[in-house]
N, C-alpha and C positions, 0 to 999 in steps of 0.2 A: 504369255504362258506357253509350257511349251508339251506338247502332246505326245511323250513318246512312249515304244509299245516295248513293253516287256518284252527282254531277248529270251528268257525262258518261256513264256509265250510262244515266240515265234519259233523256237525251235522243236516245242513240245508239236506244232500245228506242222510245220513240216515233214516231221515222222506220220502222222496223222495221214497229211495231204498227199504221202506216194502210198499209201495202203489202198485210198480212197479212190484217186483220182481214176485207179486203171477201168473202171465202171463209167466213167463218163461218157456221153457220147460226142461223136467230133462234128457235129454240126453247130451251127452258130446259136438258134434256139433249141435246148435240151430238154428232156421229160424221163425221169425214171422212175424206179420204185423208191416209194420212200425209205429212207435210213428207218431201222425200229427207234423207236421214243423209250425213253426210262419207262418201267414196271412201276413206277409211282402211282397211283392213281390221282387225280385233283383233288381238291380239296374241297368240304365241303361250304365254305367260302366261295371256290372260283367256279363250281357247279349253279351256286345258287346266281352268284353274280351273272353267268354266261347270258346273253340274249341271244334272239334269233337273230339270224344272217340279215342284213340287209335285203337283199336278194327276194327273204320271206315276208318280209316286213312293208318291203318298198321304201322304206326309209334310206335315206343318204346317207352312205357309212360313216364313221369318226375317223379319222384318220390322225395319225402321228407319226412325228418324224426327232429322229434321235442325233445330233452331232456334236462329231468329236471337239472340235470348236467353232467360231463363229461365220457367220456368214461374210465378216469381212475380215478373211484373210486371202481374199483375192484367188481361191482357188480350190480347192476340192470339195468344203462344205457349201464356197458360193457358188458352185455350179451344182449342189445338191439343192440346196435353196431357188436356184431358179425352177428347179423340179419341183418344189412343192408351190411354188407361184402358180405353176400351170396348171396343177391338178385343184389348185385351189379356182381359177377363174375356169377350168370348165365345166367342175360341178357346181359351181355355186355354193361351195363350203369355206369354214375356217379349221387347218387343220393344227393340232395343237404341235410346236417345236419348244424341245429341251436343246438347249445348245451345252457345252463346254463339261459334258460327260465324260469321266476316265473311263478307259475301257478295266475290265474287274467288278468289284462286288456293289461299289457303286450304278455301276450300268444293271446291271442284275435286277437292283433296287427299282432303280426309274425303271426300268422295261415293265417288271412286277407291278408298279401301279399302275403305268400307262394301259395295262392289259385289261386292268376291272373296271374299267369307262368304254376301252376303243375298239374297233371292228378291225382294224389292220395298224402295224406297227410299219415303219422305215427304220432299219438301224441302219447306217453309212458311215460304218470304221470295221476293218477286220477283227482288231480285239474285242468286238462285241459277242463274237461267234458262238461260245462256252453261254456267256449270260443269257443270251436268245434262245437259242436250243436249252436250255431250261427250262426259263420261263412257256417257253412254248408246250412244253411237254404239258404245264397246269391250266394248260388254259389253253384246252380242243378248239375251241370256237370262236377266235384268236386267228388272225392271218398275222405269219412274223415273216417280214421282207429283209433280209438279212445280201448288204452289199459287198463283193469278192471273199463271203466264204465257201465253203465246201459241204459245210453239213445241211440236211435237211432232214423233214419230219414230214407225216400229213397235213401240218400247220406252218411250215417253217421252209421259204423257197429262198435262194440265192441269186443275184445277176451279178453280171461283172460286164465293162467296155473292152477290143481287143485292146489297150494300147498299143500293142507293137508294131499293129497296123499306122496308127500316124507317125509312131515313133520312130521308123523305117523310112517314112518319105522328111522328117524331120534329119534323119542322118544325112539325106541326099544333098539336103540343102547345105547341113555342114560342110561336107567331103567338098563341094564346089565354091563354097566360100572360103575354106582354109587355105593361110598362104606358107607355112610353113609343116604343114602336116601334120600339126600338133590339137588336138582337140581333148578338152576336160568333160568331166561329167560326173555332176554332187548327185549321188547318189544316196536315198534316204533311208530303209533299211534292207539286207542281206537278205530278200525274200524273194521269190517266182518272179510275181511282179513285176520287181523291178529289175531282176536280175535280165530275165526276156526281155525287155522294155531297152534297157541297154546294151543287151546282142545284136535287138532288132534295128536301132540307131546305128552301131557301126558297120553290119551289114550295108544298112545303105549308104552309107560315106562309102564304103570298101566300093559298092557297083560303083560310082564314080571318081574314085581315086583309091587306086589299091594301095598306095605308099601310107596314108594316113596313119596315126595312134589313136587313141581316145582310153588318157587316163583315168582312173577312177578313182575318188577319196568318197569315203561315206559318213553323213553327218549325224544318222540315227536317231535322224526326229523327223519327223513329218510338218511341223509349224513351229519351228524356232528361229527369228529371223535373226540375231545374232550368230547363235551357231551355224547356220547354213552361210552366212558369208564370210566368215572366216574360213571354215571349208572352201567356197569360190574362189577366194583370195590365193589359198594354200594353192590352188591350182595356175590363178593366172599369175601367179609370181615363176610358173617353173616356164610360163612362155606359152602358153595355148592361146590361141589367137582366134576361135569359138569354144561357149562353154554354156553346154544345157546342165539343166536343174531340175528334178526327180520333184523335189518338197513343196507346199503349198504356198511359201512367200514368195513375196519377189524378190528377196536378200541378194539373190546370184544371178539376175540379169541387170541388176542397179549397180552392183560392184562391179560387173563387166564393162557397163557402160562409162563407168568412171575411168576406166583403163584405157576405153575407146576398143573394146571388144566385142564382137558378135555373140547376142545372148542369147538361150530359149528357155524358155520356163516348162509350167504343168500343168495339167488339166482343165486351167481357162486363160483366156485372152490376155496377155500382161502385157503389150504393146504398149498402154496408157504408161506403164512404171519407166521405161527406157528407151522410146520412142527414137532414140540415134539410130543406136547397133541391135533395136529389139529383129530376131526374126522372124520366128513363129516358133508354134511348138503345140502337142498331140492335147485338144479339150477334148470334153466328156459333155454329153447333153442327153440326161437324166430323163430329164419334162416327158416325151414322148412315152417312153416303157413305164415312168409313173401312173400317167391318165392310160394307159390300156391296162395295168393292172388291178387300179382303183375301180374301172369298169367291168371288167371280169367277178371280180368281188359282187358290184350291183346285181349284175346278170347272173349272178349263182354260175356262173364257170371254171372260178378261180382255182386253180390245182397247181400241188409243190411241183417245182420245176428246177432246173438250174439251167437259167439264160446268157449267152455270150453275144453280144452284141457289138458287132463293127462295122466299119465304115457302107455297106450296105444298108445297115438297119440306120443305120446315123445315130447312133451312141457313140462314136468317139468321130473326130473328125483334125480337122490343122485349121486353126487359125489364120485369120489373115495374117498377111504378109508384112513386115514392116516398111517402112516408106522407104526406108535406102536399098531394099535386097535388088538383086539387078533382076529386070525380066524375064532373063533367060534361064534366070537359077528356078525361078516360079514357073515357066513351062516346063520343064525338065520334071518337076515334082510334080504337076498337074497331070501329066502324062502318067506317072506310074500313080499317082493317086485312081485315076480312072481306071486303070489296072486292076488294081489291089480291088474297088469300089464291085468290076465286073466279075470278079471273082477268076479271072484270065493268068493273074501272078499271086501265088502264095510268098511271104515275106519268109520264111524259112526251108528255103529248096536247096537241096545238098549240090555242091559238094559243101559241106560245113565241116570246119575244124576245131577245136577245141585250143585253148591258150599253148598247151605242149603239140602240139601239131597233130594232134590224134585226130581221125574223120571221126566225125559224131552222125553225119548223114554223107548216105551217098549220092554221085552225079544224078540229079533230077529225083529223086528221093524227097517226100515233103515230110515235113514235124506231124504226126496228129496232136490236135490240141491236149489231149491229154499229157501228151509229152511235153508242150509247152508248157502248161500249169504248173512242171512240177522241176521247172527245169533249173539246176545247181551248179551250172560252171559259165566262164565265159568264153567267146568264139573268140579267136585268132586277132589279134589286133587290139586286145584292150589289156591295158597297163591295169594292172590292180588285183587285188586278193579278193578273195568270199571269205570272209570271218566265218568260222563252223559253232 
């Protein structure tokens, strides 16, 4: 099946997300005021339904968790799913999962029931964002966990992983593996995201090989393993000889590997799918910001937030290593990983240029996050367009 997000969506959210974002703040865990909630009042249904907080009660919250699809597609809902494993074995609950949710009026629907049973919702797909901030508005006494958007409420908080941060020391590894300079990258959809996500990769190719390219084709789905290797394909036919992959299959490190190409996947461990030419590449590990905010809930402390968590907090992190990568390529990345980790190197320090040669930052000049989240072009050295 294949999961992908409304391009009117995405584009209606990115007008949205440069209105929004200039309020953020630039630390890695955030706290603001909240966004106001629709003038709606609740209903007299979700009033009656509402129970006391856990917290009041001492009872073990409910918990649910909402995915765009299943847990076994090898990467972004299974590494959301290992997150609800954990939350599950340290309270001692069963927390209720809907898998294979559209995002739209569908999601809307499931959220709206999920809410007149549970104490806290997990939604983990950005086109959830509209549905959730609704539903939230009817139902005060309701925690909605809403994963890389932007809106909030008093009921309704957001997290997101840096990726850029592994996806930087994933470029590194490129830049020194490539033997003709040439490096692809399936990119999934024309969002912040992923748009950062692959500056910050050829940034770090660039620190160790400034000759390098890294083309770009976009396959515009998130779990289509067909269309994402034929994307791969389009690419290692033009001769790239490493080639990372944005989407949650392993389509594009299996197709790499058939070529005898150095591959990197997304969000979790895909070593097992192409264990030749696998490298590494940037996971997500949920589990921990899960159980502290299921417990914040118990403790009556729980408050809307918006969280960025990186390689410090260990929400995103790099994969081992695949068995053929040389060692020297793995200390080289270790070393800037413990960087990045100490907070000593930021991944976006000027000088930075844009694809026309324009400075976007200046000499020693760092990105504030907010300029990351909302960022729409790409740095110097990648082949490829942003569809508007």
């Amino acid at each position: 099946m294949t999961f992908s997000r409304s391009r009117k969506m995405i584009a209606a959210a990115l007008v949205l997300l440069l209105a929004f974002v200039t309020a953020c703040s630039q630390a890695s865990s955030t706290k603001e005021s909240p966004s106001p909630s629709p003038s709606a009042s609740p209903s007299p249904e979700a009033s009656a339904a509402a129970e006391e907080s856990p917290a009041a009660t001492g009872e073990l919250p409910k918990v649910a968790f909402v995915y765009i699809g299943v847990p076994g597609d090898g990467g972004w809902t299974f590494e959301h799913d290992k997150g609800r494993q954990m939350v599950e074995k340290k309270f001692g609950i069963k927390a209720t999962v809907v898998e294979n949710v559209p995002e739209g009026p569908d999601a809307e629907r499931v959220f709206e029931e999920l809410a007149q049973d549970h104490d806290i919702i997990f939604g983990t797909s950005f086109g959830y964002m509209d549905p959730m901030f609704n539903v939230a508005a009817k139902y005060p006494d309701v925690k909605f966990m809403h994963a890389t958007g932007y809106k909030t409420a008093p009921n309704l908080a957001t997290y997101q992983g840096k990726g850029y941060q592994p996806g930087y020391l994933a470029g590194i590894a490129a830049g020194k593996l490539t033997k003709n300079n040439k490096i692809g990258y399936v990119g999934a959809f024309p969002i912040p995201e992923v748009i950062y996500t692959i500056n910050a990769f050829t940034l770090g190719a660039q620190s160790v090989n400034p000759d390098i390219e890294v083309s770009v084709v976009w396959s515009n789905t998130w779990f289509d393993p067909a269309t994402e290797r034929q994307a791969a394909i389009s690419l290692l036919d033009q001769g790239v000889d490493v080639l990372a992959n944005y989407q949650d299959s392993p389509a594009g490190i299996q197709a790499a590997q058939e070529k005898g190409v150095w591959g990197m996947g997304n969000d979790s461990d895909m070593n097992r799918y192409a264990p030749e030419t696998y490298v590494t590449n940037p996971v997500l590990n949920w589990g921990p910001y899960y159980v502290d905010v299921v417990q914040s809930l118990i403790d009556g402390t729980w408050e809307t937030h918006q969280y960025y968590g990186g390689l410090k907090e260990q929400m995103v992190d790099l994969a081992p290593f695949g068995k053929n990568v040389p060692q020297d390529v793995q200390d080289l990345v270790n070393a800037k990983k413990t960087e990045i980790h100490d907070e000593t190197f930021e991944v976006f320090t000027g000088p930075i240029f844009d694809q026309s040669g324009a400075q976007k930052l200046a000499e020693g000049e760092k990105l504030k996050l907010e300029d990351i989240l909302v960022m729409n072009y790409f740095v110097k050295g990648v082949k490829g367009t942003i569809p508007q």
